[in-house]
PDB file with SEQRES, HELIX, SHEET and CRYST1 records, atoms N, CA, C and O in Angstrom:
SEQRES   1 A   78  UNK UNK UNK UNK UNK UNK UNK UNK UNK UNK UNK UNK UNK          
SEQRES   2 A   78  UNK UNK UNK UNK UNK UNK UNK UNK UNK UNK UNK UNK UNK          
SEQRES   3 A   78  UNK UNK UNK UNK UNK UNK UNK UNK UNK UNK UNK UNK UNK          
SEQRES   4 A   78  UNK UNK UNK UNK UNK UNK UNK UNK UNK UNK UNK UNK UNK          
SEQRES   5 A   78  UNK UNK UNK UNK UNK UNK UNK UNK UNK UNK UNK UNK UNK          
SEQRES   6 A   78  UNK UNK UNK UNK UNK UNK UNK UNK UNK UNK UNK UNK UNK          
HELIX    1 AA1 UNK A    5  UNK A   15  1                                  11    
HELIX    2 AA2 UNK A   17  UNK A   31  1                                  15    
HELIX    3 AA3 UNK A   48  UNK A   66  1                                  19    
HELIX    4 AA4 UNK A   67  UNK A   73  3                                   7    
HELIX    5 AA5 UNK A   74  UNK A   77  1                                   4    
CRYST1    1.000    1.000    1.000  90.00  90.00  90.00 P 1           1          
ATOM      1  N   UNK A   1     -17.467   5.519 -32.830  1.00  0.00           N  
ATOM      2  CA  UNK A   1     -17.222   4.213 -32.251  1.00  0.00           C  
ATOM      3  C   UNK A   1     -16.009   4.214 -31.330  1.00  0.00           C  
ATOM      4  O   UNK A   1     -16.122   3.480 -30.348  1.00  0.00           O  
ATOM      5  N   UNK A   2     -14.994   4.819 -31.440  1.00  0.00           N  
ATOM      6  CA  UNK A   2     -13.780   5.260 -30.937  1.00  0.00           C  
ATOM      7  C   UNK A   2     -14.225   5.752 -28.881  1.00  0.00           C  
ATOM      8  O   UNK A   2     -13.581   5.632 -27.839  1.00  0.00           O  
ATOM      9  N   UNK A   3     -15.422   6.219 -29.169  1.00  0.00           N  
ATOM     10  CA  UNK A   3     -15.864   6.584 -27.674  1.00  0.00           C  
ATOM     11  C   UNK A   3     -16.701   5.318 -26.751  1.00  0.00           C  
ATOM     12  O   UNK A   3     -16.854   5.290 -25.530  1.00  0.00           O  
ATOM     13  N   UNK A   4     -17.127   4.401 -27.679  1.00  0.00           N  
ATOM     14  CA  UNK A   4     -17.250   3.249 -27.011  1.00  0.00           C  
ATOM     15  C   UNK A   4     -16.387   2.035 -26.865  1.00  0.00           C  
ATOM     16  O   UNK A   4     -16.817   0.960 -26.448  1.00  0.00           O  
ATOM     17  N   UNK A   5     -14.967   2.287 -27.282  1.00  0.00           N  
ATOM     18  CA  UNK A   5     -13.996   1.590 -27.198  1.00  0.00           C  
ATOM     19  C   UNK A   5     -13.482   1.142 -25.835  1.00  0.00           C  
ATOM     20  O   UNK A   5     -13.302  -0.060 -25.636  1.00  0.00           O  
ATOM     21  N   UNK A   6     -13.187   2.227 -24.693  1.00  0.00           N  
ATOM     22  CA  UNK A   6     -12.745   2.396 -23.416  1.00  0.00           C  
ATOM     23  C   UNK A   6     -13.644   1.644 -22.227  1.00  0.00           C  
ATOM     24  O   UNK A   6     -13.442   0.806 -21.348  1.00  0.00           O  
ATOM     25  N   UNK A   7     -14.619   2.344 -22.662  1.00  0.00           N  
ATOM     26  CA  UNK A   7     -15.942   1.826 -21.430  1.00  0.00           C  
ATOM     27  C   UNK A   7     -15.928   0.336 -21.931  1.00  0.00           C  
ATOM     28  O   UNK A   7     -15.699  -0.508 -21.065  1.00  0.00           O  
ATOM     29  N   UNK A   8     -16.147  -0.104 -23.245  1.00  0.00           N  
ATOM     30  CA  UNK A   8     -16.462  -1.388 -23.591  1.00  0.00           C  
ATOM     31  C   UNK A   8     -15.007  -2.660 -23.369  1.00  0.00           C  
ATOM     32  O   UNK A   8     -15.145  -3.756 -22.827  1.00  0.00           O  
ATOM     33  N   UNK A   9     -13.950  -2.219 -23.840  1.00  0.00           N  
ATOM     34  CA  UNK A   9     -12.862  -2.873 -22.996  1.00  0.00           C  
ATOM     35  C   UNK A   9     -12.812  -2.734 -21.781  1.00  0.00           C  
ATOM     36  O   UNK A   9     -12.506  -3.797 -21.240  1.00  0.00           O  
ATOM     37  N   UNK A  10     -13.040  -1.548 -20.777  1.00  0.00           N  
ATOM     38  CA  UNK A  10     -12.868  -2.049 -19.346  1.00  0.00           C  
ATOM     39  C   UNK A  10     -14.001  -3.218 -18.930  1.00  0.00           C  
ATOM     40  O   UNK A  10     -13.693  -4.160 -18.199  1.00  0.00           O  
ATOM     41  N   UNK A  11     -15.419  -3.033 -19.513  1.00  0.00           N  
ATOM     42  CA  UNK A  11     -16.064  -3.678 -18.972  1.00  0.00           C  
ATOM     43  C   UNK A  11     -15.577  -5.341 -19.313  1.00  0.00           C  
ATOM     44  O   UNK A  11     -15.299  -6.203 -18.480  1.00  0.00           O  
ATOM     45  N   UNK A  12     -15.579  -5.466 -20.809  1.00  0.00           N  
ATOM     46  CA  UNK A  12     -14.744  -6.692 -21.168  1.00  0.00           C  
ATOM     47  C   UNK A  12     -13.373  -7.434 -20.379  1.00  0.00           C  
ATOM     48  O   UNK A  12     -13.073  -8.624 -20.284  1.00  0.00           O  
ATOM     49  N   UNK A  13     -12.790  -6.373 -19.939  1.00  0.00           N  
ATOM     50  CA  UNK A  13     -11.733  -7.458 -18.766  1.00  0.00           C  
ATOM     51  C   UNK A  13     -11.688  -7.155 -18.020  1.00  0.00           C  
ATOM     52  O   UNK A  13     -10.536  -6.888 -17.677  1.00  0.00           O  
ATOM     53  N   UNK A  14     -12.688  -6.892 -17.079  1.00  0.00           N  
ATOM     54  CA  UNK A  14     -13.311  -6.884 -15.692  1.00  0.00           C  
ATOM     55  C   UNK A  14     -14.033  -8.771 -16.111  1.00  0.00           C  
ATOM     56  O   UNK A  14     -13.589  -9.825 -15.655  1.00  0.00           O  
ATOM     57  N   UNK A  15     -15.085  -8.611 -16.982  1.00  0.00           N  
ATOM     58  CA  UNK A  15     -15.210  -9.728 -17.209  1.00  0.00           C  
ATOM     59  C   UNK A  15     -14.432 -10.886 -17.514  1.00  0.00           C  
ATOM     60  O   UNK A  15     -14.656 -12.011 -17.068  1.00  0.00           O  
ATOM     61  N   UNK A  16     -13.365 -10.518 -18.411  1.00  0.00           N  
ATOM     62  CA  UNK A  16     -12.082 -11.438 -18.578  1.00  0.00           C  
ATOM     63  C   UNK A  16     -11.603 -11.910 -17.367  1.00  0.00           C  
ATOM     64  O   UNK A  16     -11.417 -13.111 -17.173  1.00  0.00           O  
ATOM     65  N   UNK A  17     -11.333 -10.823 -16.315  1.00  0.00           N  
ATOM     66  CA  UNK A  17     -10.607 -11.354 -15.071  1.00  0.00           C  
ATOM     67  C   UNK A  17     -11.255 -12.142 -14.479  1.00  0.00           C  
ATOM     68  O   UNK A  17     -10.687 -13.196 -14.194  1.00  0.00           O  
ATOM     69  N   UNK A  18     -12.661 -11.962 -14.068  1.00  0.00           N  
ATOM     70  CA  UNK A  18     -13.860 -12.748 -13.536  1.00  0.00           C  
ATOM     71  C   UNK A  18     -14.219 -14.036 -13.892  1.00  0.00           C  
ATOM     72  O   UNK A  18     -14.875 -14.738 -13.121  1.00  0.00           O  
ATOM     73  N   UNK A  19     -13.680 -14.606 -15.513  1.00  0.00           N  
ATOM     74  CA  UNK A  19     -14.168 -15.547 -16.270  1.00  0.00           C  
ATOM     75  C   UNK A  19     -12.396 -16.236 -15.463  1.00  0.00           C  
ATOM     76  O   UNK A  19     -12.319 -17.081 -14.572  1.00  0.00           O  
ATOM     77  N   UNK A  20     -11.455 -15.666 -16.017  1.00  0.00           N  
ATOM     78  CA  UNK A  20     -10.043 -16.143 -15.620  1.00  0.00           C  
ATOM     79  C   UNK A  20     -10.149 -16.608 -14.338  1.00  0.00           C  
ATOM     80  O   UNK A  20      -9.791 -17.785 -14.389  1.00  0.00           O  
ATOM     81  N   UNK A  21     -10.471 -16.299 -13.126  1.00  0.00           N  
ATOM     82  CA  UNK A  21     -10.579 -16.607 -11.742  1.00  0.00           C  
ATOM     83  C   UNK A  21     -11.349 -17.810 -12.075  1.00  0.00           C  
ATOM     84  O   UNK A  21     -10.944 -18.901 -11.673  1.00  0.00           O  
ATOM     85  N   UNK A  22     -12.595 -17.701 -12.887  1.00  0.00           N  
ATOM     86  CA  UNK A  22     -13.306 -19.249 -12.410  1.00  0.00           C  
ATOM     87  C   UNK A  22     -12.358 -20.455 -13.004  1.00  0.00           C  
ATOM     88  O   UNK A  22     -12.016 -21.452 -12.367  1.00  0.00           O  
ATOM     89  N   UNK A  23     -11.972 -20.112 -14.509  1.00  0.00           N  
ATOM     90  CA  UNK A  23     -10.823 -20.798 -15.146  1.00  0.00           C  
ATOM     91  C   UNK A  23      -9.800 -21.823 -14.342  1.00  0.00           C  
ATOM     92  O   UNK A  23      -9.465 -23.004 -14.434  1.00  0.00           O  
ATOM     93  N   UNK A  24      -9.407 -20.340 -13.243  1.00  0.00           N  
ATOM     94  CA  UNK A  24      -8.498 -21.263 -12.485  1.00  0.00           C  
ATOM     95  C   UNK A  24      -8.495 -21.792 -11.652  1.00  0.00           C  
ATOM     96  O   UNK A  24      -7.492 -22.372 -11.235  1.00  0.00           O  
ATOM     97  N   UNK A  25      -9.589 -21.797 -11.100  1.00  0.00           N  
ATOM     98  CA  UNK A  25     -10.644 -22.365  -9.748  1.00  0.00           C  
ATOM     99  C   UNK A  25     -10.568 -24.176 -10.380  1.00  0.00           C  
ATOM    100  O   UNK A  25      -9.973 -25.173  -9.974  1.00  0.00           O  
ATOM    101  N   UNK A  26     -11.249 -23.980 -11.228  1.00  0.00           N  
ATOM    102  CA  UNK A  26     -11.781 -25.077 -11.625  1.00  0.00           C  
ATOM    103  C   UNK A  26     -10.494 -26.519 -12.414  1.00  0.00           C  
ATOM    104  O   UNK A  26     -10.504 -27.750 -12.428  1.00  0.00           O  
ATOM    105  N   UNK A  27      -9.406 -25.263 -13.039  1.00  0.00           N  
ATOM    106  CA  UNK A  27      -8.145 -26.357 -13.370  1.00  0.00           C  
ATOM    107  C   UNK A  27      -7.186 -26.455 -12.170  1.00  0.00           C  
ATOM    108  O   UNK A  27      -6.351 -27.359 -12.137  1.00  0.00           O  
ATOM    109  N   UNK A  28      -7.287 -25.523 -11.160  1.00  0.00           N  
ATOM    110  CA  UNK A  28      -6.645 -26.159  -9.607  1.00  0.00           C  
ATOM    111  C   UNK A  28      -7.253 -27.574  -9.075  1.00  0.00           C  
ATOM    112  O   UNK A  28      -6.584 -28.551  -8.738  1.00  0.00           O  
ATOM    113  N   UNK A  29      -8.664 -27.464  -9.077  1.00  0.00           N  
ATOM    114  CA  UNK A  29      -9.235 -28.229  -8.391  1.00  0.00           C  
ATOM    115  C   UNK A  29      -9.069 -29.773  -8.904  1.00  0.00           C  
ATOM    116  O   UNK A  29      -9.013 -30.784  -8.204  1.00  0.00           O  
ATOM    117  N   UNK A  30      -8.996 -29.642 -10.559  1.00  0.00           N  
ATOM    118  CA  UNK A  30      -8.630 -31.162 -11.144  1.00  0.00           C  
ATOM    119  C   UNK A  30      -7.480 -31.591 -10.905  1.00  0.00           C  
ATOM    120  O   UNK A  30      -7.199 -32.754 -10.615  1.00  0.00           O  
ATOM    121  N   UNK A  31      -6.491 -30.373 -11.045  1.00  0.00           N  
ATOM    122  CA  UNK A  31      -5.273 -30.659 -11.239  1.00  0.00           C  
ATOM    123  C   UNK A  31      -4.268 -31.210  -9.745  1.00  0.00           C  
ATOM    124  O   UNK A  31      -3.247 -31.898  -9.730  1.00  0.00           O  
ATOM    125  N   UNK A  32      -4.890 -30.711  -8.817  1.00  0.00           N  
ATOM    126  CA  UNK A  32      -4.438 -30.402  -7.694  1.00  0.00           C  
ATOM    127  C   UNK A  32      -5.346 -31.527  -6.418  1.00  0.00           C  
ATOM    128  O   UNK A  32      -4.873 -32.314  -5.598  1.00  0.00           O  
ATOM    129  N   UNK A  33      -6.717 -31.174  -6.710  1.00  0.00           N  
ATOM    130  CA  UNK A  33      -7.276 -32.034  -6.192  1.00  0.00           C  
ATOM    131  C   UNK A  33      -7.746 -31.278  -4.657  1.00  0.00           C  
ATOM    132  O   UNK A  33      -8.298 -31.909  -3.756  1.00  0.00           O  
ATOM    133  N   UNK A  34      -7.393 -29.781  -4.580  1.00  0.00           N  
ATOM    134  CA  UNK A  34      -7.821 -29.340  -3.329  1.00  0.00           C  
ATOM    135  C   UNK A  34      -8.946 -27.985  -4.024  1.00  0.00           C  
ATOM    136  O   UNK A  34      -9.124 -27.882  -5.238  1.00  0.00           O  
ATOM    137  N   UNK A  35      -9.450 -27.267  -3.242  1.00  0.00           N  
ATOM    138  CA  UNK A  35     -10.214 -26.434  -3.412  1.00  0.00           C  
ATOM    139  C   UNK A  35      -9.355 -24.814  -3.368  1.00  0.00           C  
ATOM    140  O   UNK A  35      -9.825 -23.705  -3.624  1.00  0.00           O  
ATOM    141  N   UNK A  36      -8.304 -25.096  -3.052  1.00  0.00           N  
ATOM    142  CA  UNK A  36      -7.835 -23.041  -2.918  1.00  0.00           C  
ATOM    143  C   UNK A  36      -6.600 -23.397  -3.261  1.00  0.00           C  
ATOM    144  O   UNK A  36      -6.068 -24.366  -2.719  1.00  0.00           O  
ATOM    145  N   UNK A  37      -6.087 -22.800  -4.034  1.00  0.00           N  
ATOM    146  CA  UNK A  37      -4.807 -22.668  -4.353  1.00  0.00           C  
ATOM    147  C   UNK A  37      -3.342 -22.260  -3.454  1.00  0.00           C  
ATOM    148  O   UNK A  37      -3.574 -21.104  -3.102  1.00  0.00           O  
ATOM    149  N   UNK A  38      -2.481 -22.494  -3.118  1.00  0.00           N  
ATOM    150  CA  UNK A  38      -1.345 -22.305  -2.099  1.00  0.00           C  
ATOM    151  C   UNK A  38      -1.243 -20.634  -2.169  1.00  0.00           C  
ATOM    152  O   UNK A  38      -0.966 -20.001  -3.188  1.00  0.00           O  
ATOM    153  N   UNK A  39      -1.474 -20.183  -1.120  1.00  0.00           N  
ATOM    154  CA  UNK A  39      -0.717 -18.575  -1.241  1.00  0.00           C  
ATOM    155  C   UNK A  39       0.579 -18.252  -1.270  1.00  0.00           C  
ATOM    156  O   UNK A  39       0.958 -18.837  -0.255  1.00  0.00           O  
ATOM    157  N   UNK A  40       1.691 -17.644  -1.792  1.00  0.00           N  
ATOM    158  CA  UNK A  40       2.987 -17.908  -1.776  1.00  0.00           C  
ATOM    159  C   UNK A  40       3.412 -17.419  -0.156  1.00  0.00           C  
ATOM    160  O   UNK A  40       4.613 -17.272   0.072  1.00  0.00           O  
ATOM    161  N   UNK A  41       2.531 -17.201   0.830  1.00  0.00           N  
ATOM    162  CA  UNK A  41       3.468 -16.897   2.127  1.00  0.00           C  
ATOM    163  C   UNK A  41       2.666 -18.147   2.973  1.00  0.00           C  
ATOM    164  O   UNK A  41       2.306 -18.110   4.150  1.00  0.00           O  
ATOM    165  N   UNK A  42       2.481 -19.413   1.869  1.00  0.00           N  
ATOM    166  CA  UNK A  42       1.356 -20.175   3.157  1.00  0.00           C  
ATOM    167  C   UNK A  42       2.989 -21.132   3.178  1.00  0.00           C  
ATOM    168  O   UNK A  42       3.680 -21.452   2.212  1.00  0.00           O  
ATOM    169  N   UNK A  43       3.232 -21.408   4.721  1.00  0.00           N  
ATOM    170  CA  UNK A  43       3.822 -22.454   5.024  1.00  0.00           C  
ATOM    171  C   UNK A  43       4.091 -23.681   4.865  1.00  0.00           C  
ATOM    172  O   UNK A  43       5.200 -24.190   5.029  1.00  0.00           O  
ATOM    173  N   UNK A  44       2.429 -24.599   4.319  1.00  0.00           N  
ATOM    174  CA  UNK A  44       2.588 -25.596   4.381  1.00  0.00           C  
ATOM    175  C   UNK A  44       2.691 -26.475   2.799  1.00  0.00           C  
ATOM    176  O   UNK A  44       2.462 -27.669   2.603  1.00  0.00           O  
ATOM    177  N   UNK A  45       3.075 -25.515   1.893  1.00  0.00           N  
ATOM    178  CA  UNK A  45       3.443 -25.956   0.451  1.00  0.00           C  
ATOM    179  C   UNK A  45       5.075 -25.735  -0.174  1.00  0.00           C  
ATOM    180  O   UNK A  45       5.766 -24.788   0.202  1.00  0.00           O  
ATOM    181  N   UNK A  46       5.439 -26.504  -0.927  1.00  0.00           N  
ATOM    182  CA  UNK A  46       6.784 -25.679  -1.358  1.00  0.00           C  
ATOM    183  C   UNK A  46       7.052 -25.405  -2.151  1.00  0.00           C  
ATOM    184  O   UNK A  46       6.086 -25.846  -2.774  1.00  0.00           O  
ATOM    185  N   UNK A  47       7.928 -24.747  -3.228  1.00  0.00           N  
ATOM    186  CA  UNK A  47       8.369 -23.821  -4.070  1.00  0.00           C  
ATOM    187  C   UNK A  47       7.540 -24.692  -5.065  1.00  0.00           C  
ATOM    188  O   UNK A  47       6.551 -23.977  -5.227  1.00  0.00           O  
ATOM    189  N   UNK A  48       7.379 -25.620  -5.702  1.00  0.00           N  
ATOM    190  CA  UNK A  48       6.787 -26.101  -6.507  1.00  0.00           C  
ATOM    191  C   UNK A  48       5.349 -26.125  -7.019  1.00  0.00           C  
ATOM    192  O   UNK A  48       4.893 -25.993  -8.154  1.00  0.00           O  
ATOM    193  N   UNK A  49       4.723 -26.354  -5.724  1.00  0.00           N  
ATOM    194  CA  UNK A  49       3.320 -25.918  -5.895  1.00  0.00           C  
ATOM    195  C   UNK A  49       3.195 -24.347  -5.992  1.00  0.00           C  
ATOM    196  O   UNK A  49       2.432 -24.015  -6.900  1.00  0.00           O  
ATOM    197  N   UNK A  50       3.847 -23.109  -5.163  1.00  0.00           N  
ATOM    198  CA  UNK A  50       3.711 -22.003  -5.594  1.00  0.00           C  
ATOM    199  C   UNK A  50       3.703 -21.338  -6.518  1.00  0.00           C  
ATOM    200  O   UNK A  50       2.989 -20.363  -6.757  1.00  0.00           O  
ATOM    201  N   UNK A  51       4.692 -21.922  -7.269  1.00  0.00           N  
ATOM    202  CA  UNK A  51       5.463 -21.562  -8.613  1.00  0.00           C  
ATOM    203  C   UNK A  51       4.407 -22.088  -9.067  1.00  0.00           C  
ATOM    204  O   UNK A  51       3.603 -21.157  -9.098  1.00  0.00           O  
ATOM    205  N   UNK A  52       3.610 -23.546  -9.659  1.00  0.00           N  
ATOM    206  CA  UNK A  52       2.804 -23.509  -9.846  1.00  0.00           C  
ATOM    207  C   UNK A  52       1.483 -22.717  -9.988  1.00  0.00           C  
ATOM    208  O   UNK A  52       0.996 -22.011 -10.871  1.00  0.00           O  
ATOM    209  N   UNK A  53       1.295 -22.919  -9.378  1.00  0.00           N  
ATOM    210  CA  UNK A  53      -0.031 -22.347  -8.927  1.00  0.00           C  
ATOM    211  C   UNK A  53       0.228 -20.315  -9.653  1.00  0.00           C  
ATOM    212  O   UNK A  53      -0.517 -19.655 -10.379  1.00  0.00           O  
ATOM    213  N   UNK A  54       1.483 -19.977  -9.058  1.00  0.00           N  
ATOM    214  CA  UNK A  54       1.157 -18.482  -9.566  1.00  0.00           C  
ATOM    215  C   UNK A  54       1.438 -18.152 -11.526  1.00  0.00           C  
ATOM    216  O   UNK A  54       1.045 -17.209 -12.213  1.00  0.00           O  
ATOM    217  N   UNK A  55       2.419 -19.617 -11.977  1.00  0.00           N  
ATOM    218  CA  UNK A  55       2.587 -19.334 -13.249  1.00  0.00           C  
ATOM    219  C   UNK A  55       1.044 -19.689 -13.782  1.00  0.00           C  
ATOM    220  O   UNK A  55       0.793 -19.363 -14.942  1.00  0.00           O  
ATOM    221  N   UNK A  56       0.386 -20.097 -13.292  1.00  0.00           N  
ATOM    222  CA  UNK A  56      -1.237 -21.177 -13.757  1.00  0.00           C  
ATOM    223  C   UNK A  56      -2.037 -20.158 -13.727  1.00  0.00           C  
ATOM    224  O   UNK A  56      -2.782 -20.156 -14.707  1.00  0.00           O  
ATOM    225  N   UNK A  57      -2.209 -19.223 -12.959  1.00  0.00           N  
ATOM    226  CA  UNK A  57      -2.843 -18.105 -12.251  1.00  0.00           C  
ATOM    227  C   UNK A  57      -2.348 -17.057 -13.253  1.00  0.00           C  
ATOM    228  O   UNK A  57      -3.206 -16.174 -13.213  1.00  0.00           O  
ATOM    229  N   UNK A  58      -1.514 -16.746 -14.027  1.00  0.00           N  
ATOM    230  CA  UNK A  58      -1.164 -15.505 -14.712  1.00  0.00           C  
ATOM    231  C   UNK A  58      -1.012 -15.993 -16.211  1.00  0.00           C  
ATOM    232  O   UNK A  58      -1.041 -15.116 -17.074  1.00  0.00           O  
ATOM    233  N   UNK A  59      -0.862 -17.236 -16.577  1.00  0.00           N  
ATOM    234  CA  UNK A  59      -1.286 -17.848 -17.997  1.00  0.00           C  
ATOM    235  C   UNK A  59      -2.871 -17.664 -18.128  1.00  0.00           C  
ATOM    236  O   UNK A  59      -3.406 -17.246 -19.155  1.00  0.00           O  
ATOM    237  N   UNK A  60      -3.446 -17.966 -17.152  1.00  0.00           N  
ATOM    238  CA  UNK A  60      -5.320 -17.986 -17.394  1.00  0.00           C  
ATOM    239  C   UNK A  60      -5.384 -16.499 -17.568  1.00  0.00           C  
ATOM    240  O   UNK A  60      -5.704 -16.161 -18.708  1.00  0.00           O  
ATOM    241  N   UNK A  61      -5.183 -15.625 -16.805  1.00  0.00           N  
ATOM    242  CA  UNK A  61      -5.654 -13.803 -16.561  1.00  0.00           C  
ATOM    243  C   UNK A  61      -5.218 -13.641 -17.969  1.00  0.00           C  
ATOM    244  O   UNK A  61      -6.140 -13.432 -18.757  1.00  0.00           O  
ATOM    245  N   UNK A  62      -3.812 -13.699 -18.550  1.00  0.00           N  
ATOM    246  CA  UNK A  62      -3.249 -13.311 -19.599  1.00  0.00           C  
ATOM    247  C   UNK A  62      -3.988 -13.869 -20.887  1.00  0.00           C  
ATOM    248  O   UNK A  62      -4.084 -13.145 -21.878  1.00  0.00           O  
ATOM    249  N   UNK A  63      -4.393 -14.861 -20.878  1.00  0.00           N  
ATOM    250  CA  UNK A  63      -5.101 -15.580 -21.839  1.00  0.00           C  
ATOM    251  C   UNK A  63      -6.841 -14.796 -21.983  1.00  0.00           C  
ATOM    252  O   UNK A  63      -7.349 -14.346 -23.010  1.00  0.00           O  
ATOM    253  N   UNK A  64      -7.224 -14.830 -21.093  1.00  0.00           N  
ATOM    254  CA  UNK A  64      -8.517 -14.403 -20.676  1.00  0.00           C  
ATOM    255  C   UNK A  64      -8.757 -12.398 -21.080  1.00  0.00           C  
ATOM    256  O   UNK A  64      -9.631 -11.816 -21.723  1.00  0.00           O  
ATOM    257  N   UNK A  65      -7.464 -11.858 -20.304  1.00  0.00           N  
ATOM    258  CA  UNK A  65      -7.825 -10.795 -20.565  1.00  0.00           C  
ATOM    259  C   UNK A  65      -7.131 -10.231 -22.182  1.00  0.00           C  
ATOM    260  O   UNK A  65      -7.099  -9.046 -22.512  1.00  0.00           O  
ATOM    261  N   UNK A  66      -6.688 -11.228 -22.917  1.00  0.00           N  
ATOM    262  CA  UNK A  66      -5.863 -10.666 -24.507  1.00  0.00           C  
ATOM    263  C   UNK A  66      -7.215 -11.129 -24.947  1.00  0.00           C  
ATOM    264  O   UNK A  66      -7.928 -10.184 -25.288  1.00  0.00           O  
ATOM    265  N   UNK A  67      -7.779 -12.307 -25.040  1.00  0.00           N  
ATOM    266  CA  UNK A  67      -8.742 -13.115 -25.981  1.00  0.00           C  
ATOM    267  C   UNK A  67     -10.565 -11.444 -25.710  1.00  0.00           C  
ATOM    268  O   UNK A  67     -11.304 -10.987 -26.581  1.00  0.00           O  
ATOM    269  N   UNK A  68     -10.518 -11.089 -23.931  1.00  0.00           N  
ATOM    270  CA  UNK A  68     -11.749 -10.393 -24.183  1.00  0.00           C  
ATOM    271  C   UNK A  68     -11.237  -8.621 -24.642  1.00  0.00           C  
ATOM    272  O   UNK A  68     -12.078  -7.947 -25.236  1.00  0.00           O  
ATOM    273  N   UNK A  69     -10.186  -8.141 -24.397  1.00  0.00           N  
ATOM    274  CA  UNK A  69     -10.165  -6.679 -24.481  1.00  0.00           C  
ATOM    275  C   UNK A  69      -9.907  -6.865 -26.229  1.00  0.00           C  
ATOM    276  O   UNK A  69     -10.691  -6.339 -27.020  1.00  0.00           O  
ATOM    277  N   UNK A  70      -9.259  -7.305 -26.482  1.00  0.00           N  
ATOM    278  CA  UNK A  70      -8.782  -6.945 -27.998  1.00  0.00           C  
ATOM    279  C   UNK A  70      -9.337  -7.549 -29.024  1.00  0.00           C  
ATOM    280  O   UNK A  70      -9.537  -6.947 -30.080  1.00  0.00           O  
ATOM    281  N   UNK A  71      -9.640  -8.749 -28.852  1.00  0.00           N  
ATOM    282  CA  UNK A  71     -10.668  -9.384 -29.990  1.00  0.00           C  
ATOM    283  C   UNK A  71     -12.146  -8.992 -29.870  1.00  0.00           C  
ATOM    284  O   UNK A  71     -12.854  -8.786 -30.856  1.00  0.00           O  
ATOM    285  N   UNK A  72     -12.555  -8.906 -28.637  1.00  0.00           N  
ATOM    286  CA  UNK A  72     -13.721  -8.327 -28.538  1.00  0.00           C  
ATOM    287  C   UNK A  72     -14.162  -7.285 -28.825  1.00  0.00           C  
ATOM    288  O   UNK A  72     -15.032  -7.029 -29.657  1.00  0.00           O  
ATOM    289  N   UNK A  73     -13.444  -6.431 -27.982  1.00  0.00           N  
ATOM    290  CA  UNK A  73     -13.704  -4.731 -28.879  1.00  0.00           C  
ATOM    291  C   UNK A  73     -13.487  -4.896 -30.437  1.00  0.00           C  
ATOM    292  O   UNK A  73     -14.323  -4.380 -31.179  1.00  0.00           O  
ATOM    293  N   UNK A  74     -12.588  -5.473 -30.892  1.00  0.00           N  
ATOM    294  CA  UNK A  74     -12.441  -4.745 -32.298  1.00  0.00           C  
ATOM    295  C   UNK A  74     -14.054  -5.676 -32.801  1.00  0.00           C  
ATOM    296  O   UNK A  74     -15.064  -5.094 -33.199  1.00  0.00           O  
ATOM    297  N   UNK A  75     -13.991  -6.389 -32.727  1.00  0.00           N  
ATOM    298  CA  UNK A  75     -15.143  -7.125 -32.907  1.00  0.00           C  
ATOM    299  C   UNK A  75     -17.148  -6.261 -33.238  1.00  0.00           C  
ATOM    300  O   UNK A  75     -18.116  -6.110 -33.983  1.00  0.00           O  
ATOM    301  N   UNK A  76     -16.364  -5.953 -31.691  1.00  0.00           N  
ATOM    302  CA  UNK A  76     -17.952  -5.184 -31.236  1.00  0.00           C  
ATOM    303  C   UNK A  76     -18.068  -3.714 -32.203  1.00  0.00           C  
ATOM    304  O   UNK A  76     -19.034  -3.457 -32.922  1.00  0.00           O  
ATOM    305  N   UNK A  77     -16.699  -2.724 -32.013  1.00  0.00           N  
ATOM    306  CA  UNK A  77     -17.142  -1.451 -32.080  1.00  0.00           C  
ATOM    307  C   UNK A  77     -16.668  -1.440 -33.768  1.00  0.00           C  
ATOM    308  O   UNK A  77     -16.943  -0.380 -34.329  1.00  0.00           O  
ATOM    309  N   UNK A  78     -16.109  -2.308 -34.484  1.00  0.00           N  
ATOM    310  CA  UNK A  78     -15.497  -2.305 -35.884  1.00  0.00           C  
ATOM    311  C   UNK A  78     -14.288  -2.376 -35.848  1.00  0.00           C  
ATOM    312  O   UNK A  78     -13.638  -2.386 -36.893  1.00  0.00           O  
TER     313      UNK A  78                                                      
END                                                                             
């Protein structure tokens, strides 16, 4: 089981990241009320929304990819 550990976590947060992106798609859009999130070199936002937006953006990935690599695998392979 130890040899399906690797392949089965990468595939799991590839998916994690994928699930995390829609995550944050979708709590920008309520929260924010626009469709794309500020890039930190876009001009027309300021430190607040960036900061935003990138702490929002790395709470979801972090959340997303602990909850699928590690609970999942142990889950799946024993």
């Amino acid at each position: 089981m130890n040899l399906l550990y690797k392949p089965i976590g990468t595939v799991a947060g590839v998916l994690g990241g994928i699930a995390a992106h829609a995550v944050f798609r979708q709590l920008w859009r309520r929260a924010a009320g626009q469709d794309e999130a500020p890039a930190a070199t876009s001009p027309d936002y300021g430190w607040r929304e960036v900061l935003f937006a990138a702490a929002s953006r790395a709470r979801c990935s972090a959340w997303s990819k602990h909850r699928s690599t590690g609970a999942g695998c142990s889950r799946t392979t024993g």
